[in-house]
N, C-alpha and C positions, 0 to 999 in steps of 0.2 A: 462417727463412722466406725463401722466392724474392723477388725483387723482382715481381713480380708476385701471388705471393701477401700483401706487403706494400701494392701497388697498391690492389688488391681489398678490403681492410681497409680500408684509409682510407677509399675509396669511399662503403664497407659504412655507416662509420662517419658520413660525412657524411651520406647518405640517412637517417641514422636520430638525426641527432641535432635537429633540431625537436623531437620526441617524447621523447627522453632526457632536452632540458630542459624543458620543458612538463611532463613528471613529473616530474622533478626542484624547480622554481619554483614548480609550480601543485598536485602533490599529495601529495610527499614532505615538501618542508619544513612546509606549513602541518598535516600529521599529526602531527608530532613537536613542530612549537610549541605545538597545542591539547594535546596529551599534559602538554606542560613547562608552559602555563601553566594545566593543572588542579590543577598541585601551588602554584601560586602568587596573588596577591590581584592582580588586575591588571584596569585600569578601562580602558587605551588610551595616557591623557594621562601616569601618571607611570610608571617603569620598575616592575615585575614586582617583586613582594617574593616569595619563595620561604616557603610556612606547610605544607609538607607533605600531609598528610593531610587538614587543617582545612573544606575543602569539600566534601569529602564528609560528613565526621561533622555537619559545619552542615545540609546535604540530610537524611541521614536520621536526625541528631536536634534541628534547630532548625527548621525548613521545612516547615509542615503543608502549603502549597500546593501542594509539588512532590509528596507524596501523593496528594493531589486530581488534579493532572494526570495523575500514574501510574496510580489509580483509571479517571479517564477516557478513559486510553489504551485501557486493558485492556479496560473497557469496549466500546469501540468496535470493537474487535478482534473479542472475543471473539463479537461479533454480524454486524458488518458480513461476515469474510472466510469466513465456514461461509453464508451466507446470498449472499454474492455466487457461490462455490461453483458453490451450488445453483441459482440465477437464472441463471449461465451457462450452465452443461452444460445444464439443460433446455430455452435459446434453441436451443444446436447442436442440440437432438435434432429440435426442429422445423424447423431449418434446412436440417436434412440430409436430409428427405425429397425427393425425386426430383418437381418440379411445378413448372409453369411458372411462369415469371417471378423463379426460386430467387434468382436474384443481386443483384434489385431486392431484394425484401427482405432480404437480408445485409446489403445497401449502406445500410438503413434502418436497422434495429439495431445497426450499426457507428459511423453517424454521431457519436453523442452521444459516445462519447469519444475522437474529436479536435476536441471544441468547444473553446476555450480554457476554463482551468480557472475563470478567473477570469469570462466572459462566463454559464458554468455555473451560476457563486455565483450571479450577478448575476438571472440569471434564476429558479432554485429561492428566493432572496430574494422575489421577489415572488410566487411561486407556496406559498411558505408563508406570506403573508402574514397574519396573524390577520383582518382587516378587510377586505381587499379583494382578498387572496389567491385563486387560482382553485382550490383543491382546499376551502377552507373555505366559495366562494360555490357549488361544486356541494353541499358535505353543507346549506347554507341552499337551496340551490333544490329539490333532488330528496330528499332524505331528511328535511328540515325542522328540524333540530338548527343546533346551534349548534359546531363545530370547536373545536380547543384551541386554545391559541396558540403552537404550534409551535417556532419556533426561538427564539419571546421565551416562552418559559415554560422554568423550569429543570427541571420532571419532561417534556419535549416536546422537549428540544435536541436532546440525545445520538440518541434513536429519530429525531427529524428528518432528521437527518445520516445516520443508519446507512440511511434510506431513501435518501436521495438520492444515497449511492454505490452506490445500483445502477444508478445512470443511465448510468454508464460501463465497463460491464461487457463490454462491446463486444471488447475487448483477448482479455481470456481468453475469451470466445465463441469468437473465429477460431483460439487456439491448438487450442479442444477438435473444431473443426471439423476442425484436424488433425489432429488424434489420431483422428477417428472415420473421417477417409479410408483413416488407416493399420491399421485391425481389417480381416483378412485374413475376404475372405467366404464362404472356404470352414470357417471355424467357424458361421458362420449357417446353410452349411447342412447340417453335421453334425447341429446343435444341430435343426434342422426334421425332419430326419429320424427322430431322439429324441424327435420329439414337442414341442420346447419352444415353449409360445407366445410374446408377447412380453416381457410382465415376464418369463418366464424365461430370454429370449435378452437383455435389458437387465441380469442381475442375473450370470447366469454365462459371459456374456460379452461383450458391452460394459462392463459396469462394469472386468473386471477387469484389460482391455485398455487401458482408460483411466488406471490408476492412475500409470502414468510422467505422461501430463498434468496430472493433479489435484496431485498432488507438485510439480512447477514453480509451478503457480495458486497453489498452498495457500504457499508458500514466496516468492513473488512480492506475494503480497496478503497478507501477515502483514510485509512488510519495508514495503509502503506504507500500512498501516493505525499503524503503531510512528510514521512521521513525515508523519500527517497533519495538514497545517498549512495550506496557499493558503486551503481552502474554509470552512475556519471563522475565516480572520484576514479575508478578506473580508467571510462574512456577519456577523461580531459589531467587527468597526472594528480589529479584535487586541486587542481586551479580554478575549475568554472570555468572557462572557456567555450569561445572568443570573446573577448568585451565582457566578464561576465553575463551571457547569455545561460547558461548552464550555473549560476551560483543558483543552485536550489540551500531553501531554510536549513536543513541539516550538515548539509556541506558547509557552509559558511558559520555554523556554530562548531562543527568541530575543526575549524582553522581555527578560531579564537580561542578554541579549548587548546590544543595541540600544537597548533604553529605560534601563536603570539602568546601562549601562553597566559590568557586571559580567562581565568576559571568562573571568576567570580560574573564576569559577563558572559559567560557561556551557558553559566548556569541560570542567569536571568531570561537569556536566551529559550532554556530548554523547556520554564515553567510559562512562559509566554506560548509553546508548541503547547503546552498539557493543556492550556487553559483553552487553545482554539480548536484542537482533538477532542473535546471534548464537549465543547457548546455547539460543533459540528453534531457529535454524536446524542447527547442529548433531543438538538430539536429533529434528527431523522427520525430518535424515538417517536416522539412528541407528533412529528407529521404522519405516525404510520397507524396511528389510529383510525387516520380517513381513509388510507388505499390498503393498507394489508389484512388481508381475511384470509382466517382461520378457518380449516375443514370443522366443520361440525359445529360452527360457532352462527 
């Protein structure tokens, strides 16, 4: 190397070493330690005893609770992120019409998810309130029934919650808002020409132009649906409550991290999450070769 090309290196090297060790201090090591202390019994206070396997085979054959959470993960999942999905794309369908005042209301339906998360609980908390709650005093004012008791009833939790993340669905609305910018509109008006009305210009093609978007949403809201924690350790105190009904998978690994003090199982806990996060994501990859198409491809 020139001295100049030596110059330039170090340089190189200084501007980029904040970030070298920042990953290095803050996300390499502490990956390899939770890795090393999922094989070990480790509480903080006394050093790591090395048991192998032992935390896991405890999870999936001494641990009916962490079933329950996994139960209630999948749960959650399997409802909230096809139903946010749907709640989204149909917001941009309406949002995308051509009418005044369009940006006022974007900026309306966008709001609610950069509320803090936790001001969100706070308020859906009293808005499912059983008693004085404002969605159970409109079914007592205008329908004349009596409401369930929502987030305190253990068959009312889960459905509670899965409603209330649609409040912030706001994120994937603007992505799909861009996806429908980018549907080239001279297939709409091929497709008019053909004759298509509009379910058949929404079905063969907008939907089909959308599928790169829905791919990102769908893979984006199944990795925050796996570690939904803030909004139900708010509204249940971090208990999971009633019955554990609300023990979702992250909640229930950071009590054993934090409350029991059990790191070394928390952490067998956490690479058990990475490993279903990501054979999730993997085979949507893997399935999106049959339904998602590329413009120009």
């Amino acid at each position: 190397m020139t001295r100049m090309e030596r110059r330039n290196l170090r340089n190189g090297l200084l501007f980029a070493a904040p970030y070298i060790v920042g990953f290095l201090v803050l996300t390499l090591y502490p990956l390899l330690a939770s890795l090393y202390y999922s094989l070990c019994r480790y509480n903080v206070i006394r050093r790591p005893v090395w048991v192998g396997l032992e935390n896991f085979r405890t999870l999936f054959l001494e641990d009916p609770l962490f079933w329950k959470s996994l139960y209630n993960t999948l749960f959650f999942t399997a409802f909230s992120v096809p139903l946010a999905l749907l709640f989204s794309l149909s917001l941009a369908l309406l949002l995308n019409q051509k009418v005044r005042a369009m940006s006022v209301y974007r900026t309306v339906f966008f709001l609610p998810s950069i509320v803090p998360i936790v001001a969100s609980a706070v308020l859906w908390l009293w808005v499912l309130n059983p008693e004085s709650g404002l969605i159970n005093g409109m079914l007592r004012q205008f329908v004349g029934i009596e409401g369930p008791g929502w987030i305190a009833d253990e068959h009312w939790a889960k459905p509670s919650l899965i409603v209330m993340s649609l409040w912030s669905v706001g994120g994937a609305m603007v992505i799909f808002l861009a996806g429908l910018a980018d549907v080239p509109q001279v297939l709409y008006e091929v497709a008019e020409i053909d004759g298509a009305g509009r379910w058949s210009k929404f079905r063969h093609v907008t939907l089909p132009m959308l599928t790169p978007t829905i791919l990102f949403n769908l893979i984006i809201g199944l990795i925050n649906a796996f570690q939904y924690f803030t909004q139900v350790y708010v509204m249940t105190g971090g208990k999971g409550g009633p019955v554990d009904s609300t023990m979702f998978y992250a909640l229930y690994l950071y009590r054993n991290s934090f409350f029991y003090l059990r790191m070394g199982y928390a952490s067998a806990m956490a690479w058990l999450l990475f490993l279903v996060i990501l054979g999730a994501t993997v085979a949507l990859l893997a399935s999106s070769k049959r339904w998602v198409h590329y413009h120009g491809e």
